[in-house]
C-alpha positions in Angstrom: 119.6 99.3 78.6 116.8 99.1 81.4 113.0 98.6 80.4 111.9 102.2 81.3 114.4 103.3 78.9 114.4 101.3 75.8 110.1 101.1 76.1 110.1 105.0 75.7 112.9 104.5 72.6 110.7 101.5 70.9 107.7 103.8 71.1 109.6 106.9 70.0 110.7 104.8 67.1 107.1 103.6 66.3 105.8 107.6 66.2 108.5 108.5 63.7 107.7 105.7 61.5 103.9 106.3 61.5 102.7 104.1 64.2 104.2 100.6 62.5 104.4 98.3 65.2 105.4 95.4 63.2 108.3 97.2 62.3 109.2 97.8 66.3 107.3 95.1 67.8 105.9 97.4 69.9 101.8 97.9 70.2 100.5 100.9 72.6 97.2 100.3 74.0 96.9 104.3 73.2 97.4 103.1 69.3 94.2 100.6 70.0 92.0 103.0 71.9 92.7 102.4 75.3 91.9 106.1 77.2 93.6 105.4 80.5 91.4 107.9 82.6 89.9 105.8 85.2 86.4 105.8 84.0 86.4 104.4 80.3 86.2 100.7 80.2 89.5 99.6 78.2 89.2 96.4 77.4 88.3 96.0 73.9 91.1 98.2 72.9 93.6 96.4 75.4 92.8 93.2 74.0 93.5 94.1 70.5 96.5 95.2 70.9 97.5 91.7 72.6 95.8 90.0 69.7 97.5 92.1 67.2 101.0 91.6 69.0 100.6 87.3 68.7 99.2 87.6 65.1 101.7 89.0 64.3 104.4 86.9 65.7 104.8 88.6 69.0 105.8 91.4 70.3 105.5 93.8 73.6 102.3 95.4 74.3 102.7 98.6 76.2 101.4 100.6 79.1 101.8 104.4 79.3 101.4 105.8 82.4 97.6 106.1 82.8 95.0 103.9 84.9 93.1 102.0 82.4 89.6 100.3 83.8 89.5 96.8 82.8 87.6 93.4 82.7 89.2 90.3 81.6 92.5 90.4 79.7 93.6 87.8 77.6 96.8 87.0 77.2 98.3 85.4 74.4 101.3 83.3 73.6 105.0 85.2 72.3 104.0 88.3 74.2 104.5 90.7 77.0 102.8 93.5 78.8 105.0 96.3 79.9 102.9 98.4 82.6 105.3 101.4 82.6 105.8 104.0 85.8 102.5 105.4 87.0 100.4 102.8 84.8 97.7 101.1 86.4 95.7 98.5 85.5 92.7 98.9 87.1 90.0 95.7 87.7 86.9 96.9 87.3 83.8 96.7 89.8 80.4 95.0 89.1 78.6 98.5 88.7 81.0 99.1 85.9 79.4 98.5 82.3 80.7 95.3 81.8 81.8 91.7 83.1 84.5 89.1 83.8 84.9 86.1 81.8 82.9 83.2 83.7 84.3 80.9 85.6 85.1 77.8 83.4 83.0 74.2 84.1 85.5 71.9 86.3 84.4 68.4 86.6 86.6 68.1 89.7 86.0 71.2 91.7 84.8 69.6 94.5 88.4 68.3 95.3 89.6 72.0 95.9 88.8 75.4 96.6 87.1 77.3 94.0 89.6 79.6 93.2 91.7 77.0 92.3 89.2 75.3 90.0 88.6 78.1 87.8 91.3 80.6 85.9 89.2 82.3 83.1 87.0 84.9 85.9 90.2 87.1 86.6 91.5 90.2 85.7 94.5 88.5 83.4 94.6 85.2 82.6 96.1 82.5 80.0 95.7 79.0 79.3 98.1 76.7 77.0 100.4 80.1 76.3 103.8 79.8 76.0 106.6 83.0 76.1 104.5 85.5 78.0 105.8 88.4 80.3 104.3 90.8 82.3 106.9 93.7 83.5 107.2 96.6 85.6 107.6 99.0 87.1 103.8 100.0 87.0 100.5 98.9 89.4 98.1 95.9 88.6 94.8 97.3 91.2 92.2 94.5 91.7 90.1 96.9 93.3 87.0 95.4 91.8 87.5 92.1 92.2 86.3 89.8 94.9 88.1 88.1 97.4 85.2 85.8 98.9 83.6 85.9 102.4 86.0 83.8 104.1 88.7 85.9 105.2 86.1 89.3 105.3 87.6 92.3 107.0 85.1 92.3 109.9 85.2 89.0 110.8 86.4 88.9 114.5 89.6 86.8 115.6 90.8 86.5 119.2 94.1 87.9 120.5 96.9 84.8 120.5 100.4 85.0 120.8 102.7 87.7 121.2 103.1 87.6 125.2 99.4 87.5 126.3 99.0 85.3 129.0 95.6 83.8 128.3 96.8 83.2 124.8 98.3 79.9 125.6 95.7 78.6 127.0 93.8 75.6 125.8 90.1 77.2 125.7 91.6 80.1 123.3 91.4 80.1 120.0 90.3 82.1 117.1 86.8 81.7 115.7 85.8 78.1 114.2 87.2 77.7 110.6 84.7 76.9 108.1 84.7 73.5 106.3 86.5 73.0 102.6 85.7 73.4 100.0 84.2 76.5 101.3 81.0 77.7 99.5 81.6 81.2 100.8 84.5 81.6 98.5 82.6 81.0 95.1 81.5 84.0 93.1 78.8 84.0 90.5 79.5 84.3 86.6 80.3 87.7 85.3 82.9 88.5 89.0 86.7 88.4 88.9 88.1 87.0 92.2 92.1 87.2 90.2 94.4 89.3 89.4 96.2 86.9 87.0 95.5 83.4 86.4 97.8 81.1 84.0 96.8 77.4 83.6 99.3 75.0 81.4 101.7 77.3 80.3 105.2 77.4 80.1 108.6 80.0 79.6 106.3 83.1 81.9 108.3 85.7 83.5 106.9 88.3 85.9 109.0 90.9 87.0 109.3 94.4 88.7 105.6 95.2 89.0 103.2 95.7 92.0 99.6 94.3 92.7 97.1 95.5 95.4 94.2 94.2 96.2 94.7 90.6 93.9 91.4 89.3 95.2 91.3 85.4 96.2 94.4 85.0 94.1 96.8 87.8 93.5 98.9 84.9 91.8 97.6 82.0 90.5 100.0 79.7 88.5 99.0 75.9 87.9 101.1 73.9 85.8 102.7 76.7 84.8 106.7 75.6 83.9 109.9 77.1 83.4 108.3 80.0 85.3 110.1 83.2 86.6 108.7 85.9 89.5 111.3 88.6 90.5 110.9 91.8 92.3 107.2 91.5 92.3 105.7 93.4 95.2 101.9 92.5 96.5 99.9 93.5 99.1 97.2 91.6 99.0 93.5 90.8 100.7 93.9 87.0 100.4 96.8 84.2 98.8 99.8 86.3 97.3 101.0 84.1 95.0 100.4 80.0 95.0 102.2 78.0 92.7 100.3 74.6 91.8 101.6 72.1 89.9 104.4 73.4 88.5 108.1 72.9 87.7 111.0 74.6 87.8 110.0 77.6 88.8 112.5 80.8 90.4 111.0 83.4 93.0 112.9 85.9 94.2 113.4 89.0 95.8 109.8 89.7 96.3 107.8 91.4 98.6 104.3 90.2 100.0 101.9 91.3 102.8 98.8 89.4 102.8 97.4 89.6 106.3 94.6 87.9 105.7 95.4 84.5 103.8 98.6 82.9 103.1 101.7 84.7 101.6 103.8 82.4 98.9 102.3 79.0 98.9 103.0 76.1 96.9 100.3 73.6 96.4 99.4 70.4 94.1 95.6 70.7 93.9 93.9 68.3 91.7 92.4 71.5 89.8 93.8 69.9 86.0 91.9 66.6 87.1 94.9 64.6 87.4 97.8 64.5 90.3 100.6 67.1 89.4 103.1 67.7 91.4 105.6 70.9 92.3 109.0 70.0 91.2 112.6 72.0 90.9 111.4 75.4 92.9 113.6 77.7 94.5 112.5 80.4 96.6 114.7 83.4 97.7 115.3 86.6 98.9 111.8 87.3 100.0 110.2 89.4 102.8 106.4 87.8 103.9 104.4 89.2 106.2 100.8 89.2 107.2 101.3 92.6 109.7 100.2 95.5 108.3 97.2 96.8 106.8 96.3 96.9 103.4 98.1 98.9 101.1 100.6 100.2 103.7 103.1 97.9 102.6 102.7 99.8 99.1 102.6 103.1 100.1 105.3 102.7 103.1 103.4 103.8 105.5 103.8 100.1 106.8 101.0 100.5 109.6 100.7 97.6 111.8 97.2 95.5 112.1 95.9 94.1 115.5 98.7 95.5 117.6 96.2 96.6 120.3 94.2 93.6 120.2 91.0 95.2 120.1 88.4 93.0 118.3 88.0 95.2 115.5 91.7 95.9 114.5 92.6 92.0 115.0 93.1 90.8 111.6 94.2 87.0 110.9 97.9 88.1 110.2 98.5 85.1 108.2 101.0 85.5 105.6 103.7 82.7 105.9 105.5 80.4 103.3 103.8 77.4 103.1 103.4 74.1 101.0 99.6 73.0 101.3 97.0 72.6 102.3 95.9 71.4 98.7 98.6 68.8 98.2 97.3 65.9 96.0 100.2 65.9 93.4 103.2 65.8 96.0 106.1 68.5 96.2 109.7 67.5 95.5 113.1 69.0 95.3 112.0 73.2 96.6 115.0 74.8 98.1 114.2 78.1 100.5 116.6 80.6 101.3 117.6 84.1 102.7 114.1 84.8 103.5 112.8 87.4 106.1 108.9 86.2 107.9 107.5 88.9 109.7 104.4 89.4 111.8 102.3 86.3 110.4 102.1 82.3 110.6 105.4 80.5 110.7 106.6 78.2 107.7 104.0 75.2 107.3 105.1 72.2 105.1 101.6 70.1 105.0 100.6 66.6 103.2 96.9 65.7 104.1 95.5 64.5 100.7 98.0 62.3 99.5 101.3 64.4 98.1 105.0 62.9 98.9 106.9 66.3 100.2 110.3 65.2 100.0 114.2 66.4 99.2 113.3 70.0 100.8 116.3 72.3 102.2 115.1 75.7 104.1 117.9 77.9 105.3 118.7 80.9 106.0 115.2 82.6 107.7 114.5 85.4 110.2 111.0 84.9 111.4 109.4 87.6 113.7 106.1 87.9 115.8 105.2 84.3 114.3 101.2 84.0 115.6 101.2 80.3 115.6 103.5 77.5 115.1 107.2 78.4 113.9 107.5 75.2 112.1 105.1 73.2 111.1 105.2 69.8 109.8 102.4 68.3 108.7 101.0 64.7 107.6 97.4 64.2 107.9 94.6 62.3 105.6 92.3 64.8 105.1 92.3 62.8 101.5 90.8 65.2 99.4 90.3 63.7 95.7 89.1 61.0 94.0 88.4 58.4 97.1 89.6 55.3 94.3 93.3 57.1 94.0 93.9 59.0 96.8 95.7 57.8 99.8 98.0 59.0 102.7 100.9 60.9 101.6 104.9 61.0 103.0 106.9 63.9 104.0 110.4 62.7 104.4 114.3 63.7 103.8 113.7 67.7 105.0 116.1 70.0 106.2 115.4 73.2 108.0 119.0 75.3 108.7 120.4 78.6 110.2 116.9 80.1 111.1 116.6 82.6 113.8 113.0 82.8 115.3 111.9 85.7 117.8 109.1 86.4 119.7 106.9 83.3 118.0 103.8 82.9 120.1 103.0 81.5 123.6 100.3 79.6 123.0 102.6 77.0 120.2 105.1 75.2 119.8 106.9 74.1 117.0 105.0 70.8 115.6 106.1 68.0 113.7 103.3 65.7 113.3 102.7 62.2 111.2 99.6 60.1 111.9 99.2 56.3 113.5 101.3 54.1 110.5 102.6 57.0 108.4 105.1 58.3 110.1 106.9 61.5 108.8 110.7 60.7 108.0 113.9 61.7 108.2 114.0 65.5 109.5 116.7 67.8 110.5 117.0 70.6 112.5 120.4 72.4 112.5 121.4 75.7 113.9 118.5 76.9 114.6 117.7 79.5 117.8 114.1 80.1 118.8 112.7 82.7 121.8 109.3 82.4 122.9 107.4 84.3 125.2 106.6 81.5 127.9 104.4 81.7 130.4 102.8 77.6 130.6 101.5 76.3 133.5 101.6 72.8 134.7 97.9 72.8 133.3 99.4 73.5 129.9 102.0 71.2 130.2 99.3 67.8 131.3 97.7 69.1 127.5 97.4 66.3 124.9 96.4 67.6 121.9 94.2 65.6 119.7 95.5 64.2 116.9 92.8 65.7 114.1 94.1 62.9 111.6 90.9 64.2 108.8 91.0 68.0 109.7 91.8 71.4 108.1 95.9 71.4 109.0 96.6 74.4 111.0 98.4 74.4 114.0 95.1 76.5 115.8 93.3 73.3 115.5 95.5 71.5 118.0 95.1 74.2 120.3 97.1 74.5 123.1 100.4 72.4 123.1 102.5 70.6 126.3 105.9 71.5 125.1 106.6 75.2 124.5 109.4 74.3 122.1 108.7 71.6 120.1 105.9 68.5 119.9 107.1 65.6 118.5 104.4 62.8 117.1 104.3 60.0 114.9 107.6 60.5 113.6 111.1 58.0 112.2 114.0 59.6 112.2 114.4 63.4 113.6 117.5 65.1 114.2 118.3 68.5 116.7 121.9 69.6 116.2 123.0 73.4 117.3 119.7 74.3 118.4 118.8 76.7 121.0 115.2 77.6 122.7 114.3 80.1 125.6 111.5 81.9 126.4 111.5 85.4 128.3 108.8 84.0 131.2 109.2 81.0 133.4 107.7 78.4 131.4 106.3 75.1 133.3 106.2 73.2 130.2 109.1 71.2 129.0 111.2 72.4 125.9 110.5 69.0 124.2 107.6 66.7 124.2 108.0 63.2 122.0 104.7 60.5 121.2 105.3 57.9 119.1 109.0 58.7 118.1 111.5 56.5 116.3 115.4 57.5 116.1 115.3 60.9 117.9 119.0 62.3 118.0 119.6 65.7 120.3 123.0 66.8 119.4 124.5 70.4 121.3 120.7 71.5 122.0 120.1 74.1 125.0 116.9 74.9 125.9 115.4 76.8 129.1 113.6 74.8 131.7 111.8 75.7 134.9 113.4 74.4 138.2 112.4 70.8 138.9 110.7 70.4 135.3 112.5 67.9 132.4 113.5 68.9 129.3 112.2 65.9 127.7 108.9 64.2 127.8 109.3 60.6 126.0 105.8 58.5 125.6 106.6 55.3 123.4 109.6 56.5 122.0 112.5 54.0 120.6 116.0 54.7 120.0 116.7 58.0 121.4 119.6 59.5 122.3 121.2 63.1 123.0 125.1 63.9 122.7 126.1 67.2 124.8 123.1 68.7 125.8 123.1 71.2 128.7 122.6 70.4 131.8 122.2 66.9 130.8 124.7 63.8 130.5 125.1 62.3 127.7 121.9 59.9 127.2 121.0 56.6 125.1 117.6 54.9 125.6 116.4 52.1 123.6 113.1 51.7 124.3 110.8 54.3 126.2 106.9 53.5 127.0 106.9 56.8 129.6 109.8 58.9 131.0 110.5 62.1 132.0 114.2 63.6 132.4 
């Protein structure tokens, strides 16, 4: 029996026997007062009916079709919210008569954002639940709430990527990014800046509903375990969903265009005042993209942003999957699969205030119009946290397989990137095809880009890069099998640049290189080698201070 179906019998049993719920387990926020016009605030009456539903046991509060204007909802253990077909909840706006819940005192919110120190000022939100659902098919609207200053609409960003020439040059980049914590994303007592926030809770499922407009967070789950999200659909000002802290979690077949933040992020902040990290996720059979406008994704009118490059239809495109940049707690056995990455940053696995990333297996991507780095390995020490217990992280034992990348910008390359004695380990790369636009001049190719060992990790930091395929740094143990790179312009660059490399293996790689350029650039690198590689014989060098080949 599906959910539309057996909500309209419940209710239809509940009118015939007087409006009992506790005999159908079934509460209407109709029963509780809730008007559902648009203008009425229906709070009170929402929250009653939740209340009543856990006093008495649990049961399933329900949403008639109907837009009902609220503040802060507060969800209780051993119950679920059923938003039915042409229900919205509707986050209400400062001018309304009312406020959020304040944002609750965090000893240690200097150590991350604000939005992830605070739960209590969103729309929905739940701390030490357990058994809680929200369903579908119906509309959670954060019109109202705020999303910060950060990532405003009007801010300006310059063109990069996607086969403009001047894109890949050194002195272009978008506008400065501001330090973090960032001030500019706090909001004052009495605003919502989520759409749902859940802090130590466990056994949550969200399925078959649809938010626009989540505010900072559409999604913000910390320690939040045994958690499900399916067929969720956001389109979203800022973060779509971030998962902190939490283990064994399922996402999957959901939909997310965020264009101006990240997409699905998983992240170990230290928000719970302690080091917690993500354990036992699996993400799959998701579409993220940071391409069109708001709300288009929604309404399918799927209008692109910034594809004329004037400065004021630019947007950031972010989107992306991504594990970072909060990353205190560490992230350990997430497995990624059958996922489409459209029209946004490219995958980003970052460590840069102490978390181990390890055991991670990606597979099975289709990435599109990527605006910065396709792949992006990350170890920094940034170091965020308390300065007695925090320390440089490890990434290690990661495998990223049959990806297809297309059209992934000019200006990057792919970047792997440790620091000077913490070296990222054991990486492979297998079957794996990537066209770039090209267009690198020998200037481009003499670049060396700084290393930014305490900085914000994103690849627009490093600028422009010397390889157009892949930059190597700081890194034991990294493995190319079946991979192919070519770009659509002559590109003076090599495909591969190498610093500070240990155990490089190059097994059945063709890449694209200009007449009389190398394919590989080698500056202290030790024990590499390459087995069939076109246009190359087979090659084993021990120890490498500077070569070219």
């Amino acid at each position: 029996m599906n959910h539309p179906f057996k909500a309209y019998c419940l209710l239809l049993l509940a009118s015939v026997l007087g409006g009992c719920q506790a005999a159908t387990d079934l509460y209407s926020v109709r029963t509780f007062g809730a008007k559902g016009d648009g203008t009425t605030l229906d709070t009170p009456a929402v929250n009653k009916a939740i209340e009543a539903a856990s006093a008495s046991g649990g049961g399933t509060v329900y949403f008639p079709a109907g837009n009902y204007l609220c503040y802060s909802i507060h969800l209780k253990s051993n119950t679920t919210l059923y938003i039915e077909q042409g229900a919205t909840i509707l986050a209400a706006g400062t001018e309304t008569q009312g406020d959020y819940d304040p944002p609750e005192p965090c000893p240690w919110d200097k150590y991350q954002d604000f939005g992830h120190s605070h739960w209590h000022n969103s729309l929905m939100w739940g701390e030490d639940l357990q058994n809680v659902s929200i369903l579908g098919p119906g509309l959670i609207s954060g019109k109202g709430l705020s999303h910060g200053t950060n990532m405003h609409p009007e801010r300006k960003f310059l063109p990069y990527g996607l086969n403009q020439d001047a894109a890949i040059d050194a002195t272009t980049k978008p506008s400065p990014e501001p330090t973090y914590p960032d001030p500019r994303d706090a909001v004052a007592a009495g605003i919502g800046n989520k759409a749902i926030a859940l802090k130590n809770c466990r056994n949550v499922t969200f399925r078959d509903f649809s938010i626009l407009k989540g505010g900072h967070f559409a999604i913000l789950a910390t320690a939040v375990d045994n958690f499900t999200i399916d067929n969720v659909k956001i389109d979203t000002d800022r973060d779509g969903i971030d998962i902190d802290a939490c283990r064994n979690v399922r996402v999957s077949n959901c939909s997310i265009n965020s264009p101006w933040d990240d997409g699905l992020c998983l992240k170990s902040s230290y928000g719970l005042g302690y080091a917690r990290s993500t354990e036992n996720v699996t993400i799959t059979n998701c579409f993220v993209t940071g391409g069109y406008e708001l709300g288009t994704m929604l309404d399918g009118t799927y209008k692109r942003i910034g594809v004329d490059y004037s400065p004021d239809r630019h947007a950031a495109r972010t989107g992306r999957i991504k594990f970072g940049t909060e990353s205190n707690g560490g992230f350990k056995n997430i497995a990624i699969s059958n996922c489409v990455i459209d029209y946004c940053c490219g995958l980003a696995l970052e460590s840069v205030d102490g978390a181990i990333i390890e055991d991670v297996t990606i597979s099975n991507l289709t990435m599109r119009d990527v605006v910065n780095a396709p792949i992006f390995i990350r170890l920094g020490a940034r170091l965020r946290g308390p300065p007695e217990s925090t320390t440089v992280g490890a990434i290690r034992r990661v495998n990223i397989s049959d990806v297809i990348i297309v059209n992934s910008a000019a200006r990057f390359a792919g970047l792997i990137s440790g620091i000077a004695g913490h070296d990222i380990e054991d990486v492979r790369i297998n079957n794996v095809r990537i066209v770039y636009p090209g267009g690198g001049t020998l200037k481009h190719a003499a670049t060396r880009p700084e290393e930014q060992t305490k900085e914000y990790p994103e690849p627009n930091r490093f600028r422009g890069m010397p390889a157009y395929g892949f930059f190597i740094r700081y890194v034991d143990g990294i493995e190319f099998n079946n991979v192919a790179l070519s770009y659509e312009k002559q590109d003076m660059r090599p495909p591969f640049v190498l610093n500070d490399v240990k155990n490089a293996e190059f097994f059945h790689v063709k890449a694209d290189h200009a007449p009389g350029r190398p394919n590989f650039i080698l500056d202290n690198v030790q024990n590499f080698s390459t087995f069939q590689y076109l246009g190359l014989p087979d090659t084993k060098l021990e120890n490498v201070q500077h070569e070219k080949f």
